[in-house]
VEXFI-898085 format. One record per residue (C-alpha): x, y, z; residue in one letter. Coordinates in steps of 0.2 Angstrom, whole numbers, padded with zeros to 4 digits, always signed. Example, Ala and Ser with C-alpha at 12.3 -4.5 7.8 and 13.67 -1.06 7.14 Angstrom:
  east north    up res
 +0062 -0022 +0039   A
 +0068 -0005 +0036   S
This chain:
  east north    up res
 -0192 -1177 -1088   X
 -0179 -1191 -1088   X
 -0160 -1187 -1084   X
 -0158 -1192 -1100   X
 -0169 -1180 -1108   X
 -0163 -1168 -1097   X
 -0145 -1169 -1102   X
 -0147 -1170 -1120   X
 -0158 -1154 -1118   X
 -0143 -1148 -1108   X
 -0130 -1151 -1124   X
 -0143 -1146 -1136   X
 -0144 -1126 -1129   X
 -0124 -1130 -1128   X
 -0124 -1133 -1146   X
 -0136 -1119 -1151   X
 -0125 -1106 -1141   X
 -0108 -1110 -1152   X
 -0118 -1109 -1165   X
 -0123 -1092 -1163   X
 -0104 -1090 -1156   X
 -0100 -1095 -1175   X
 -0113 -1083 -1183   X
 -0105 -1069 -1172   X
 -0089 -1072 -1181   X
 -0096 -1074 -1196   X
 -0104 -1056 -1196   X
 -0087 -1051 -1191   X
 -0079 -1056 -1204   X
 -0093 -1051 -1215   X
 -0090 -1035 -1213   X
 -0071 -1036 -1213   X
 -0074 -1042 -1232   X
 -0086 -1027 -1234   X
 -0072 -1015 -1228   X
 -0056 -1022 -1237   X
 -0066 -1025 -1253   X
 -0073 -1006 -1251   X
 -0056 -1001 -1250   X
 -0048 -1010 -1264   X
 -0064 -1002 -1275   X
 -0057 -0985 -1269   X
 -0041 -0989 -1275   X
 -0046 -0997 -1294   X
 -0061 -0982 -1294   X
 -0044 -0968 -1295   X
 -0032 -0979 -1305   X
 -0046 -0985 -1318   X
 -0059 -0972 -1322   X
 -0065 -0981 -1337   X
 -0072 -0993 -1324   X
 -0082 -0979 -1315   X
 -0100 -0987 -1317   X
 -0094 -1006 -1311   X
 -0085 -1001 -1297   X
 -0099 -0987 -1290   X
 -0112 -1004 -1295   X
 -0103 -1016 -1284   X
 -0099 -1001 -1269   X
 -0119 -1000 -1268   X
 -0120 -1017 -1268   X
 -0111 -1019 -1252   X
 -0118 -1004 -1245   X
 -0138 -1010 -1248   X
 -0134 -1027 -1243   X
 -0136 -1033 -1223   X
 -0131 -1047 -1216   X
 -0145 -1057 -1223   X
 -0144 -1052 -1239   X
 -0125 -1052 -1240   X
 -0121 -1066 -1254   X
 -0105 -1069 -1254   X
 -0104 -1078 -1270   X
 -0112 -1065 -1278   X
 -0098 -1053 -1273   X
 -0086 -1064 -1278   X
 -0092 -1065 -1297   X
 -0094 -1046 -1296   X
 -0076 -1046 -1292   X
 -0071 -1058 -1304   X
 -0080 -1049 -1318   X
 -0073 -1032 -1313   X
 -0055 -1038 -1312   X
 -0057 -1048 -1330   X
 -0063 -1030 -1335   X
 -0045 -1024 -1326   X
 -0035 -1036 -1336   X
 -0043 -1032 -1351   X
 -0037 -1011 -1348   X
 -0021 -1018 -1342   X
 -0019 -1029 -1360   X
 -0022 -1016 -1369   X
 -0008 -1002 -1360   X
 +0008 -1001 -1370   X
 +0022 -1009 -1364   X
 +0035 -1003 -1351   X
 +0046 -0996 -1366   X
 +0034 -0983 -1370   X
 +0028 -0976 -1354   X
 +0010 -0965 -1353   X
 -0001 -0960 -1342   X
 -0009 -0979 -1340   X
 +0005 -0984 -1332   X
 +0005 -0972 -1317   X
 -0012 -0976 -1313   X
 -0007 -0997 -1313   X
 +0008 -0990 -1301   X
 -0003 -0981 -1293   X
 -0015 -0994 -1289   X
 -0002 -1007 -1282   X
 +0006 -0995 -1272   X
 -0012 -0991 -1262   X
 -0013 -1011 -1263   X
 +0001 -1012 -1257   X
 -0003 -0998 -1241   X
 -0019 -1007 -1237   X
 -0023 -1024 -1243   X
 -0009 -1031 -1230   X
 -0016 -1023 -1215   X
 -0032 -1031 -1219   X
 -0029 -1046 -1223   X
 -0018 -1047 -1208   X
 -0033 -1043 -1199   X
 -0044 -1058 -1203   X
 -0046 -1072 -1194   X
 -0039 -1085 -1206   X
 -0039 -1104 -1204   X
 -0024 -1115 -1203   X
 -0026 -1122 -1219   X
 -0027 -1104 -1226   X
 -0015 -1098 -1218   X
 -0002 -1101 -1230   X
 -0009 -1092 -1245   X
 -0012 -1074 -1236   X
 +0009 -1075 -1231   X
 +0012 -1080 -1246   X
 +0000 -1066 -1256   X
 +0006 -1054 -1242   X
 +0024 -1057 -1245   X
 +0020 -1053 -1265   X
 +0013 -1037 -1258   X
 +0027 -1030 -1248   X
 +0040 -1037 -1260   X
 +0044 -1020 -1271   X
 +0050 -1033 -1287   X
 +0037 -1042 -1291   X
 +0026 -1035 -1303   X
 +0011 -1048 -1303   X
 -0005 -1036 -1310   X
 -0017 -1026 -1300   X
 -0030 -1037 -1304   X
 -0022 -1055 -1298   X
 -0017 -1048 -1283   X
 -0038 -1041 -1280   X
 -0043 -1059 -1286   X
 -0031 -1069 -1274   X
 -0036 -1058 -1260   X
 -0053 -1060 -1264   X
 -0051 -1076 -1266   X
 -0042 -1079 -1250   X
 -0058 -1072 -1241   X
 -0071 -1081 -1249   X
 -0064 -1100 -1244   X
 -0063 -1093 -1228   X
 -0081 -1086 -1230   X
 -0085 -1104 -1235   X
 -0076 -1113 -1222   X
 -0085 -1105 -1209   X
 -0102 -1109 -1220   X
 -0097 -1127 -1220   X
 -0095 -1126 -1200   X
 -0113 -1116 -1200   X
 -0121 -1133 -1210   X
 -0112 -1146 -1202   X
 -0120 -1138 -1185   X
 -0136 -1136 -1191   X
 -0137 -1150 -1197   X
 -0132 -1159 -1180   X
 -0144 -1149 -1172   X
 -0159 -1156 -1183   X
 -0152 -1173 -1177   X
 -0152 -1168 -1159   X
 -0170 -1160 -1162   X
 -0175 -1175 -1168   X
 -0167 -1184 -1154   X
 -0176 -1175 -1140   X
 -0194 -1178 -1149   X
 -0189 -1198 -1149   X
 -0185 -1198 -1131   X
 -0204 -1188 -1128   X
 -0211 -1199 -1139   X
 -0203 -1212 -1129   X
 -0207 -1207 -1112   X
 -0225 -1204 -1116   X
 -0225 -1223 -1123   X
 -0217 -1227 -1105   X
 -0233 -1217 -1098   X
 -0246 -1225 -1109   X
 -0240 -1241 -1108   X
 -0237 -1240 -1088   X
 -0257 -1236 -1088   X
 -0260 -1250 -1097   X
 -0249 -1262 -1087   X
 -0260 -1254 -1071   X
 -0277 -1258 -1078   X
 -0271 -1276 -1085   X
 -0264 -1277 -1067   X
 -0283 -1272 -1060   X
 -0291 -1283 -1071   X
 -0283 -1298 -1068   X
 -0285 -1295 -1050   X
 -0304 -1293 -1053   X
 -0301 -1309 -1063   X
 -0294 -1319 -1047   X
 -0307 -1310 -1036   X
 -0321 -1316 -1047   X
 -0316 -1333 -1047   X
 -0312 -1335 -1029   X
 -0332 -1327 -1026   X
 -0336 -1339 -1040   X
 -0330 -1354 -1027   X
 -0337 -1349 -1012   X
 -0353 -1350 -1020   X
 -0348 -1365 -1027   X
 -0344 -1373 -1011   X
 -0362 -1367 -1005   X
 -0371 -1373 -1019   X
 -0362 -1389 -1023   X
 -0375 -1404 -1022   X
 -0360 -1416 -1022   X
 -0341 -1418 -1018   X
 -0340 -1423 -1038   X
 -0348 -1408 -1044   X
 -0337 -1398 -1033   X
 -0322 -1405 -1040   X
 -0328 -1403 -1056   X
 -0330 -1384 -1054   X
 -0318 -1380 -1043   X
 -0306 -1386 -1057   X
 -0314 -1377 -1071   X
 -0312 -1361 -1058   X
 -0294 -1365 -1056   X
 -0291 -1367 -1075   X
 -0298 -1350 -1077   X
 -0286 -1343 -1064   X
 -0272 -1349 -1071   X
 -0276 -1342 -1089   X
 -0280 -1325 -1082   X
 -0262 -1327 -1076   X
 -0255 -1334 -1091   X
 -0263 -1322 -1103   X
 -0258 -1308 -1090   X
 -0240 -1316 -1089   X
 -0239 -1317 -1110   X
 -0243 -1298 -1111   X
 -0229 -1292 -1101   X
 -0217 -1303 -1106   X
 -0220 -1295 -1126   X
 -0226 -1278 -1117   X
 -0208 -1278 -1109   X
 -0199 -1287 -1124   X
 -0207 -1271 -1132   X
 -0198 -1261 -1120   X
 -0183 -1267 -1122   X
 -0183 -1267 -1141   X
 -0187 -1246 -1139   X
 -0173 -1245 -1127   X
 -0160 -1254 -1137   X
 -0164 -1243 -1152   X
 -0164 -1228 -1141   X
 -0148 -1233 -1133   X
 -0141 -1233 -1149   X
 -0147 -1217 -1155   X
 -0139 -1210 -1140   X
 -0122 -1218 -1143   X
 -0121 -1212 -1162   X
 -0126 -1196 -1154   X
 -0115 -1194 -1139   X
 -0099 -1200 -1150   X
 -0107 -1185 -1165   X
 -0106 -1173 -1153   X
 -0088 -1179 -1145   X
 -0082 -1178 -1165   X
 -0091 -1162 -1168   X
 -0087 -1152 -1149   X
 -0069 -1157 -1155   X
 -0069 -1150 -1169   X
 -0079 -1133 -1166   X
 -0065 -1131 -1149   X
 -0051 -1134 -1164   X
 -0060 -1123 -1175   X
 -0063 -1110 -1162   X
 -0045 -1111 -1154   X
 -0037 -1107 -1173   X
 -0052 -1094 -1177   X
 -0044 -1085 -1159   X
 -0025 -1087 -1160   X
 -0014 -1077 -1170   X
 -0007 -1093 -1184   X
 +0011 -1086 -1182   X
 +0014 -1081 -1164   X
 +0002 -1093 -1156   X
 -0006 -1078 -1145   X
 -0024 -1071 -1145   X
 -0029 -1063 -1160   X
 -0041 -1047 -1163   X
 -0056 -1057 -1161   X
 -0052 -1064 -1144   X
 -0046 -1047 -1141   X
 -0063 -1039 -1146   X
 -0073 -1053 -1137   X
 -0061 -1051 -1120   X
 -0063 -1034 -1117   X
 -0082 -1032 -1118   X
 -0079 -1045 -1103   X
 -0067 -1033 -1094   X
 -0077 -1016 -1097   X
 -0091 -1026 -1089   X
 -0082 -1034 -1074   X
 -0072 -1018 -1071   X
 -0088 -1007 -1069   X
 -0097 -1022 -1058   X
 -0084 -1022 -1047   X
 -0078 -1004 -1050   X
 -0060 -1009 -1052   X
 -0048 -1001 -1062   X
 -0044 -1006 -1081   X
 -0030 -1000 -1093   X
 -0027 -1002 -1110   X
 -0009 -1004 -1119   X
 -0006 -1002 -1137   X
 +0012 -1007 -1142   X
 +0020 -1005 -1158   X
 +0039 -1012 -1166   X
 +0048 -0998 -1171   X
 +0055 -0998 -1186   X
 +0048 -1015 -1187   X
 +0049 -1011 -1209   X
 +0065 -1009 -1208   X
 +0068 -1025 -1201   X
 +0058 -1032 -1216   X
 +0065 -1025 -1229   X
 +0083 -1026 -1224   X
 +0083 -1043 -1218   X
 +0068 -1052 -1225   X
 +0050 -1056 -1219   X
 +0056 -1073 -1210   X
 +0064 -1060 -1199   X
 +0052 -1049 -1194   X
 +0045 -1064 -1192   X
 +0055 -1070 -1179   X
 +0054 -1053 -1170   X
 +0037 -1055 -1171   X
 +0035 -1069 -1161   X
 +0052 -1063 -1149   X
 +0039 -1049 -1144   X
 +0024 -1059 -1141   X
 +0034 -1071 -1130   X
 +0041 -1058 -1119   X
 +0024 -1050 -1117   X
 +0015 -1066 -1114   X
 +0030 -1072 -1099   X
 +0029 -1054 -1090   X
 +0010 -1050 -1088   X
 -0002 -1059 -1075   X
 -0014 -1074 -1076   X
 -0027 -1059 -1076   X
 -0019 -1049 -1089   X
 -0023 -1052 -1109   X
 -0009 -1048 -1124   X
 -0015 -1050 -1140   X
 -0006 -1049 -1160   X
 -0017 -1033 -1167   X
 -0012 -1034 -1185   X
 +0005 -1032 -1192   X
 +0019 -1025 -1178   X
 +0005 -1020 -1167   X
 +0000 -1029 -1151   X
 -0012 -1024 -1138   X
 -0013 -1028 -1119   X
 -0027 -1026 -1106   X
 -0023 -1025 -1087   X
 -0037 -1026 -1077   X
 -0037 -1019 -1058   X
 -0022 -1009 -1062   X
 -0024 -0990 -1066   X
 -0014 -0980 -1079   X
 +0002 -0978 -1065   X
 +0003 -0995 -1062   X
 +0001 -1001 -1080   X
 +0013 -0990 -1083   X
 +0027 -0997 -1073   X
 +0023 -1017 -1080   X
 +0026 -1007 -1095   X
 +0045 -1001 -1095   X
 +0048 -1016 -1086   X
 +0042 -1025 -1103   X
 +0049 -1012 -1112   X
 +0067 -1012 -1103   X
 +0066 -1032 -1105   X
 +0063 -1029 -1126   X
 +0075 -1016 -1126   X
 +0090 -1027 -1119   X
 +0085 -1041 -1131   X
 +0095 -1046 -1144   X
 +0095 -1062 -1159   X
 +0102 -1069 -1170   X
 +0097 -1072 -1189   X
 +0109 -1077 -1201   X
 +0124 -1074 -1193   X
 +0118 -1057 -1189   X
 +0112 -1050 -1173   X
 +0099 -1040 -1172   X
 +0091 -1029 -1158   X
 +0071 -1023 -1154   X
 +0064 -1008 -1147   X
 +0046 -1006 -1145   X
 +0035 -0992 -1142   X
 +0019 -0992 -1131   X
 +0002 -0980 -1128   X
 -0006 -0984 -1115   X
 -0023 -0976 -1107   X
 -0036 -0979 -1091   X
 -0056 -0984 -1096   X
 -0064 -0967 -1089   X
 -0082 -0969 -1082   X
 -0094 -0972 -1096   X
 -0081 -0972 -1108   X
 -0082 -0984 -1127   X
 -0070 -0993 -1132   X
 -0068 -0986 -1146   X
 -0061 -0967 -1135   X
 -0051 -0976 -1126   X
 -0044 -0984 -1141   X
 -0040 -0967 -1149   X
 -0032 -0957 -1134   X
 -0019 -0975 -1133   X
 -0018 -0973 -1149   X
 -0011 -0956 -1149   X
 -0001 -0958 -1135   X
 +0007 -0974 -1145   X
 +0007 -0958 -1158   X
 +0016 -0945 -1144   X
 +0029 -0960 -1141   X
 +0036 -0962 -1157   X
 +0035 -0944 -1162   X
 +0049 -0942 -1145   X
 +0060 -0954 -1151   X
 +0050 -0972 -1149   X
 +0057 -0987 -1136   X
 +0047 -0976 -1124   X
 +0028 -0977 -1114   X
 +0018 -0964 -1115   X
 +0000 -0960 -1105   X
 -0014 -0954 -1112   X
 -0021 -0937 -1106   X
């Protein structure tokens, strides 16, 4: 096998492994969609009872459907349908003058919208370019004048997750498609190796056939110079001898001037193929690093999100139990982060938000890993250090939060955070250790918040 070879085979694995990287995240967010789009059904199900048999038609749908199956496009017509359907009840209510028992169902409706759709869309991993529309749709969610309809706000949500659903599906074919041309690169550079070996054992027996030639020729004289009855008939075939020689060489020298002209020729093409290649993959590298980078980091703070979060920590369980070193978990929480929203506007809460990640980001270790969980909630993991010591990097950071005031329109504002945290036990999931921080994040605020508690 050539370096060459090897190297490309090298990238191609490389390739193959971030594309299984971005079908991971796609399953994730697979069944994200399943779960948001499951609970909005819930939600139009108790507001809308006409609608029984559509909604109960499109649960089953996502229910029977596995990854394989799962057509996203298909959903999204279902949902399109159903919500046209919701319009169509909403049309036909009376309006606001004459209230009825419509209208508590539609207020119902957006207010369970309003409870969940945020938290879930907050928990997607959303481009860049999408990130725009799901603050702007969340906003109109948590905004308690707007009065857009049930039904739009279920269609831009659903909406929202289907480009991103199709993003990822354009990354998924560009790949794939690279990775046919890579295929197809590596069976040209075999087939060109086993032209180099073919054609090397040809050179070899043109080699051992001229020299069978040449050997021929020189018997052929000595002969010659035995049976010659005169100098002039010597002469004569000594010189035809010596013509043959040199058209042995000539006809041996021809061939490998076009054999290695060939060569050449095979190589330049190959060389070529290579550099389109090399600068493809440059191009595509660049842009799955970028798209990965986004897919991983929380669009407003800059910090992980949940999916680093959810890939880092399977990496700590397993080093913490190789090595049998210690590993706590921190859940943190804004207190009365709503408040802040309401009162002041989303562009603050905003500004708390990323306060908070900054301070937890500067006053954790190299080691350590904070990540934006959804909403006002952020999670931390501190390998090596057990509950005690988690504890104490955690009223420092708590001390640090509490002491920190800014400014936002001429108003100064102040944060207090409350925190959860809890040790990995032996054999424990991650989803138990989740639930006693969880509680213990619960314990806190129920004492009076801007405090850390440890789990039992």
């Amino acid at each position: 096998m050539t370096v060459q070879e090897d190297d490309y085979r090298q990238r191609y694995n490389s390739l193959l492994r971030e594309f299984t990287e971005l079908e991971d995240q796609q399953d994730a967010l697979e069944r994200l969609i399943k779960n948001a789009i499951t609970r909005l059904l819930f939600a139009v199900d108790k507001a809308y009872p006409e609608l029984n048999e559509p909604v109960a038609s499109l649960r089953d749908q996502l229910r029977n459907a596995d990854s394989a199956d799962f057509d996203i496009n298909a959903v999204g017509q279902s949902l399109g349908d159903l919500g046209e359907q919701i319009r169509e009840l909403e049309a036909l209510s009376p309006p606001p003058a004459q209230p009825n028992e419509r209208q508590r169902p539609a207020a119902d409706t957006r207010a369970q919208i309003q409870a969940t759709l945020p938290l879930l869309l907050d928990r997607i991993a959303i481009t860049e370019q999408l990130e725009d529309r799901r603050t702007r749709l969340i906003q109109t969610l948590e905004d308690p004048n707007d009065d857009t309809l049930p039904s739009i706000l279920i269609d831009r949500a659903a909406g929202l997750v289907n480009d991103m659903r199709q993003q990822i599906e354009r990354e998924k074919t560009d790949l794939t498609r690279f990775l046919a041309q890579v295929t197809q690169a590596l069976a040209d550079i075999d087939e060109h190796t086993q032209h180099q070996i073919v054609d090397a054992e040809h050179q070899r027996a043109a080699r051992e056939q001229l020299n069978r030639s040449v050997e021929d020729q020189v018997g052929s004289i000595s002969e010659d110079l035995s049976n010659a009855p005169d100098l002039d008939t010597l002469k004569s075939t000594l010189n035809e001898r010596i013509e043959r020689i040199r058209s042995h060489l000539s006809e041996f020298h021809q061939s490998e001037e076009d054999r290695l002209a060939k060569v050449e020729q095979d190589n330049q093409r190959l060389r070529e193929r290579v550099i389109s290649l090399e600068k493809h993959t440059r191009l595509l590298q660049t842009r799955l690093k970028s798209s990965e980078e986004k897919m991983l980091r929380d669009n407003l703070t800059g910090i992980p999100n949940r999916l680093a979060f959810n890939e880092r920590i399977k990496i700590e369980i397993a080093r913490s139990k190789r090595e049998e070193h210690p590993l706590t978990l921190a859940i943190w929480d804004i207190d009365h982060f709503k408040r802040i929203n309401d009162e002041y506007g989303h562009q603050a809460g905003d500004k708390a938000l990323i306060i908070v990640s900054k301070t937890l980001m500067k006053l954790i270790r190299e080691i350590d890993m904070v990540a934006r969980f959804g909403g006002e909630e952020f999670v931390m993991l501190l390998p090596e250090t057990d509950a005690e010591g988690a504890k104490v990097v955690a009223e420092r950071i708590r001390n640090k939060l509490a002491r920190t005031v800014f400014r936002y329109q001429e108003q100064k504002l102040s944060i207090t955070i409350s925190c959860g945290l809890a040790q990995f036990k032996p054999g424990e999931s991650i989803e138990s250790v989740f639930s006693r921080a969880d509680k213990a994040l619960y314990q806190a605020k129920e004492q009076g918040r801007n405090q850390c508690v440890l789990a039992q």
